[in-house]
VOVEX-129781 format. One record per residue (C-alpha): chain; x, y, z. Coordinates in steps of 0.5 Angstrom, whole numbers, plus 500, padded with zeros to 3 digits. Layout:
N
 chaine east north  up
      A    X     Y   Z
...
END
This chain:
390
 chaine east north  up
      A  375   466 806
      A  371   463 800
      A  368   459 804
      A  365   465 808
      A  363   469 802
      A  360   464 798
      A  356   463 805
      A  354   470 805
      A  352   470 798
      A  347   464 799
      A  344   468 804
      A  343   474 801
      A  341   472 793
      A  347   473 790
      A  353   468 786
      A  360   471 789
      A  367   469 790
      A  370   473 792
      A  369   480 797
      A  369   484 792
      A  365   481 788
      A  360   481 793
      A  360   488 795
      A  359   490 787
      A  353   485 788
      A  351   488 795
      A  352   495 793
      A  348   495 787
      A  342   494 791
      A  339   497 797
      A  342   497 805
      A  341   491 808
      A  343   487 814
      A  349   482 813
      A  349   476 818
      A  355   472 819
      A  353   467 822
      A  356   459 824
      A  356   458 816
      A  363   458 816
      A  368   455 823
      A  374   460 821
      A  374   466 826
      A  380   471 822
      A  376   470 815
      A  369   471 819
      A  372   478 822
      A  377   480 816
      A  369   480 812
      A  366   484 817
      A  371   489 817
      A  371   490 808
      A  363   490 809
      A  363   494 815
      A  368   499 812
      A  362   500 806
      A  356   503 810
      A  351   501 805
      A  350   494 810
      A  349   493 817
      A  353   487 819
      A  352   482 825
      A  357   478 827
      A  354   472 831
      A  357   466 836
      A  360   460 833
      A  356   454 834
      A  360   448 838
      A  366   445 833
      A  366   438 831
      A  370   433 835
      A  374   431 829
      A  377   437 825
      A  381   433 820
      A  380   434 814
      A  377   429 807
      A  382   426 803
      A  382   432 798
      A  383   425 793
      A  378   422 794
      A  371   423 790
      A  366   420 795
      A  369   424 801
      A  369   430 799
      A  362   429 797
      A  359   427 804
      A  364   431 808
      A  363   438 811
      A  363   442 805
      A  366   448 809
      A  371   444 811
      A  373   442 804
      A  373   449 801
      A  378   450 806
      A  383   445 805
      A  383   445 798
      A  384   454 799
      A  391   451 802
      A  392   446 797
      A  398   445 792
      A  395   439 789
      A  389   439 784
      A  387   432 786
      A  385   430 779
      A  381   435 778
      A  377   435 784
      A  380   442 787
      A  379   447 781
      A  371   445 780
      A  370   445 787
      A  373   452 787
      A  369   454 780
      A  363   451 783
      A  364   452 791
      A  357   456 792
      A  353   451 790
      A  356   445 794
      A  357   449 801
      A  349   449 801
      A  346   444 804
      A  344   437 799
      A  345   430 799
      A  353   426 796
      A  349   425 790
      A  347   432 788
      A  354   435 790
      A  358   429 786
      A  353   432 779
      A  355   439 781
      A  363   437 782
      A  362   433 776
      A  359   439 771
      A  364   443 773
      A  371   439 772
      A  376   441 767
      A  377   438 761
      A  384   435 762
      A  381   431 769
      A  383   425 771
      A  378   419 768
      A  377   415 774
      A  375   421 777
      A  370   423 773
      A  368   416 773
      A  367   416 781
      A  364   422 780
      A  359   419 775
      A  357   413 780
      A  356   418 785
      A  351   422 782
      A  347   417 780
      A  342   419 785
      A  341   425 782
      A  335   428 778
      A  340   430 772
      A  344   426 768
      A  350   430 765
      A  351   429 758
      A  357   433 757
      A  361   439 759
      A  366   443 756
      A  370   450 757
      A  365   455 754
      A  364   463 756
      A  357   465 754
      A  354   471 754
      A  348   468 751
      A  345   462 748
      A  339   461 742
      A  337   455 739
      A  336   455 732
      A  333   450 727
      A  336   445 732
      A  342   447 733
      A  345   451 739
      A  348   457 738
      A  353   461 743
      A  355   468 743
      A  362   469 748
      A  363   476 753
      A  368   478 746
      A  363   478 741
      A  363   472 738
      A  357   467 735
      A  357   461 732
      A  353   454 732
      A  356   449 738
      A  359   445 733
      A  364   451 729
      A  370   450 729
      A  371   457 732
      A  365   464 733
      A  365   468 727
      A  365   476 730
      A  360   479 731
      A  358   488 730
      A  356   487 737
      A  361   489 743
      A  358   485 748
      A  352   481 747
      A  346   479 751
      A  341   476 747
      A  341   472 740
      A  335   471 737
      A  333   468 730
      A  327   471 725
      A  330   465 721
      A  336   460 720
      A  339   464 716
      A  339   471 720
      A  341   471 727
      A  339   478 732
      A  343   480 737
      A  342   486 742
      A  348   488 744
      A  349   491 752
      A  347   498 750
      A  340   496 748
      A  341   495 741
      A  340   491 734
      A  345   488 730
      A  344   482 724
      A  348   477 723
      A  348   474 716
      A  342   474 713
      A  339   479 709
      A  335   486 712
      A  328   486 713
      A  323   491 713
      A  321   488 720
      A  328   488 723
      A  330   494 719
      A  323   498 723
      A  326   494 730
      A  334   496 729
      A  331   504 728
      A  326   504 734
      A  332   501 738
      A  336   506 736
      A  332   511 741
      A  328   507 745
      A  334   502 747
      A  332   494 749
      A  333   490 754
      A  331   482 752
      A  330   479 745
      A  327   474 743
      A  324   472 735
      A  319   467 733
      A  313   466 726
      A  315   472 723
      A  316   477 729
      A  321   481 734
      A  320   482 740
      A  324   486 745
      A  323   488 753
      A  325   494 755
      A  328   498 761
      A  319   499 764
      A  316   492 764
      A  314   493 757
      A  313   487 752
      A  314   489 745
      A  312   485 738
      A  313   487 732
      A  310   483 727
      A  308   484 720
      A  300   485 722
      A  303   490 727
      A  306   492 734
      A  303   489 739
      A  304   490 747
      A  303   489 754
      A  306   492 761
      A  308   485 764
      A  313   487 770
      A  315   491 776
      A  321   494 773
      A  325   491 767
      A  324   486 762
      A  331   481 763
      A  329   476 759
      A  325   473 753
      A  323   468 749
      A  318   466 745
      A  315   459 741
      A  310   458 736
      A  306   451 740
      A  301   452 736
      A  300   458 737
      A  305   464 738
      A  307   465 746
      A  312   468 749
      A  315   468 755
      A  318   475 759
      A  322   474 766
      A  324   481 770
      A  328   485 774
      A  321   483 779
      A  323   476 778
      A  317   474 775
      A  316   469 769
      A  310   471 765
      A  307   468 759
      A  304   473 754
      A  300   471 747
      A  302   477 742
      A  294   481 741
      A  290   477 747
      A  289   481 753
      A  288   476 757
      A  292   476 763
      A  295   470 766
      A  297   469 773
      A  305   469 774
      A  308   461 770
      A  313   462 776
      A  316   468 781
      A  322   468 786
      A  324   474 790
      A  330   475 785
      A  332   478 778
      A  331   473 772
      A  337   473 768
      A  334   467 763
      A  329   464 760
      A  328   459 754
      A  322   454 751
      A  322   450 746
      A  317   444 744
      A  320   437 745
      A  316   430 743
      A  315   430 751
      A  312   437 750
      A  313   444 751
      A  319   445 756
      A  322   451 760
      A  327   453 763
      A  329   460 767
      A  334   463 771
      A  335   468 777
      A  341   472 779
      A  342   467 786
      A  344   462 781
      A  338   457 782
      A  337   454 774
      A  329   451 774
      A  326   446 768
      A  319   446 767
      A  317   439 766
      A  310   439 761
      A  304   436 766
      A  308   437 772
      A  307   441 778
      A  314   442 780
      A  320   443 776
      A  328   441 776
      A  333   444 780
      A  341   446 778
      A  346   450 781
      A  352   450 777
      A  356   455 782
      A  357   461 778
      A  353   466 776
      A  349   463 770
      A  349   467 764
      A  344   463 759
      A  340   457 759
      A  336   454 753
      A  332   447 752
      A  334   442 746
      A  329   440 742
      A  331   433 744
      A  328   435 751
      A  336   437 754
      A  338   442 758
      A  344   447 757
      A  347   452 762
      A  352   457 761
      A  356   461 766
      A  362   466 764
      A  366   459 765
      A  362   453 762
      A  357   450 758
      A  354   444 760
      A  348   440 758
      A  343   436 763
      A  338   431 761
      A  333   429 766
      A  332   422 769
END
């Protein structure tokens, strides 16, 4: 059934794993029509799916023909690294569903990162992906396979660690997490300090010592620090006009809001641009020389703004889903950037280049944020892993 579903979410732009978890994704948009096509060889999956969606009435749901079977149907050696990275990756999901054995770690990340290796990609891009998504406790000559296999890949992965993350910063250096319950620390804290805040979206740092967090509900909570008239005058504004996105950089706040709408609060003022079609989803901002801030939306466009220019500029980059995150940072190769959106595509942005790097981790991406050595961070509900380009 996972198979299928991932299947489906792929098609739709969504990241789910299970039925339920796709209809929360499907129902919250508007009606459309859902195509269960030959993305999976299970005839009782395809029809029980059917059902569960058909049952709702949001969707229209059309069950096409399988396509012919393969004349072999075994399935891989669910042990073996090299073979589950080239093999059929639907035939793999399945096998590993009924598996009892977990492989040397091989069958929990493939079921944690199944939606991104059941699309079409080559061994090396499937072995990375396998290779982020291993528990800690995996079996090394796994994880050594996995390394060699990957290395035809755009990434290398530095590291990757069990990790929930609502939200990640980078503050003088040094990477900050906060986690579903409310907790924030630097990365390499011995545990999250707790915070005011119930459920964090977003952490921002006016300075090293204060760190800002915007809780579910849109508003303002310091962490450490002492209080500003800056981020006292943004704390009140957000108590009536709740926020969406936050970032900070060079003595001012900025905050999106629920209208498509950037606000900069500044010593020398409140500057403000109407940037989206929709919400403001994400922020973030950096001083390379000057003060920009780059805005992704609901309309799944990435913006770039100067606080106080009137200048319009076309879109940095657009996909036809939501932004969930955006980060830069300068680096000695130059300024980076990475953005998020809900299909769970992660894209870095190289300085001079006309394409960016792409990653899939398979969960639903929560955060990213770029070092300023020039690394890539990605966090899920489950992971936090850390890529560096070749």
């Amino acid at each position: 059934m996972r198979g299928t579903v991932w299947a489906v979410a792929n098609q739709l732009g969504v990241v789910a794993s299970t039925p339920d978890g796709l209809l929360s994704a499907l129902l919250s948009g508007a009606p459309r029509t859902v195509r269960l096509a030959t993305a999976h060889k299970d005839p009782g999956a395809i029809a029980e799916l059917a059902s569960l969606l058909k049952g709702f009435g949001h969707l229209r749901v059309v069950v096409e023909p399988p396509a012919e079977e393969p004349e072999d149907r075994r399935p891989p050696d669910l042990a073996d690294p090299e073979a589950v990275c080239t093999a059929d990756p639907v035939r793999v999901t399945s096998a590993y569903e009924a598996a009892a054995d977990d492989h040397g770690g091989l069958r929990t990340a493939w079921l944690r990162a199944g939606q991104s290796l059941i699309r079409d990609q080559g061994p090396a891009r499937r072995a990375l992906v396998l290779l982020a998504a291993l528990p800690s406790e995996a079996d090394p000559e796994v994880r050594r396979a996995l390394a060699r296999l990957s290395e035809g890949a755009p990434w290398v992965l530095e590291w990757s660690r069990p990790c929930p993350v609502a939200a990640l910063a980078v503050v003088a250096g040094a990477l900050v997490v906060a986690d579903p319950s409310g907790g924030v620390g630097a990365l390499d804290e011995d545990a999250p300090r707790p915070s005011t805040a119930a459920r964090i979206k977003a952490v921002a740092a006016p300075d090293d010592d204060t760190w800002l967090l915007l809780d579910e509900r849109g508003r303002l909570h310091r962490h450490g620090g002492a209080q500003t008239p800056l981020t006292k005058a943004v704390a009140a504004t957000l108590e009536s006009h709740p926020g969406t996105a936050l970032a900070a950089a060079a003595d001012t706040v900025l905050v999106g809001d629920r209208m498509g709408s950037v606000h900069a609060f500044g010593f020398d003022g409140l500057h403000q641009a109407a940037l989206h079609s929709g919400r403001v989803t994400a922020l973030s901002a950096a001083v390379a020389p000057s003060l920009t801030v780059h805005s992704g939306g609901s309309d799944g466009v990435v913006h770039a703004w100067s606080p106080g220019s009137d200048a319009h500029r076309p879109p940095v980059t657009e996909r036809p889903y939501p932004v969930v995150a955006v980060h830069t940072s300068p680096t000695p190769a130059g300024s980076l950037l990475a953005v998020a959106w809900a299909d769970g595509l992660v894209r870095l942005h190289l300085p001079g280049a006309r394409r960016a790097l792409p990653f899939r981790p398979g969960p639903a991406v929560r955060a990213v944020a770029v070092t300023p050595d020039g690394a890539l961070c990605v966090g899920t509900g489950e992971t936090l892993v850390c890529l560096r380009p070749r």
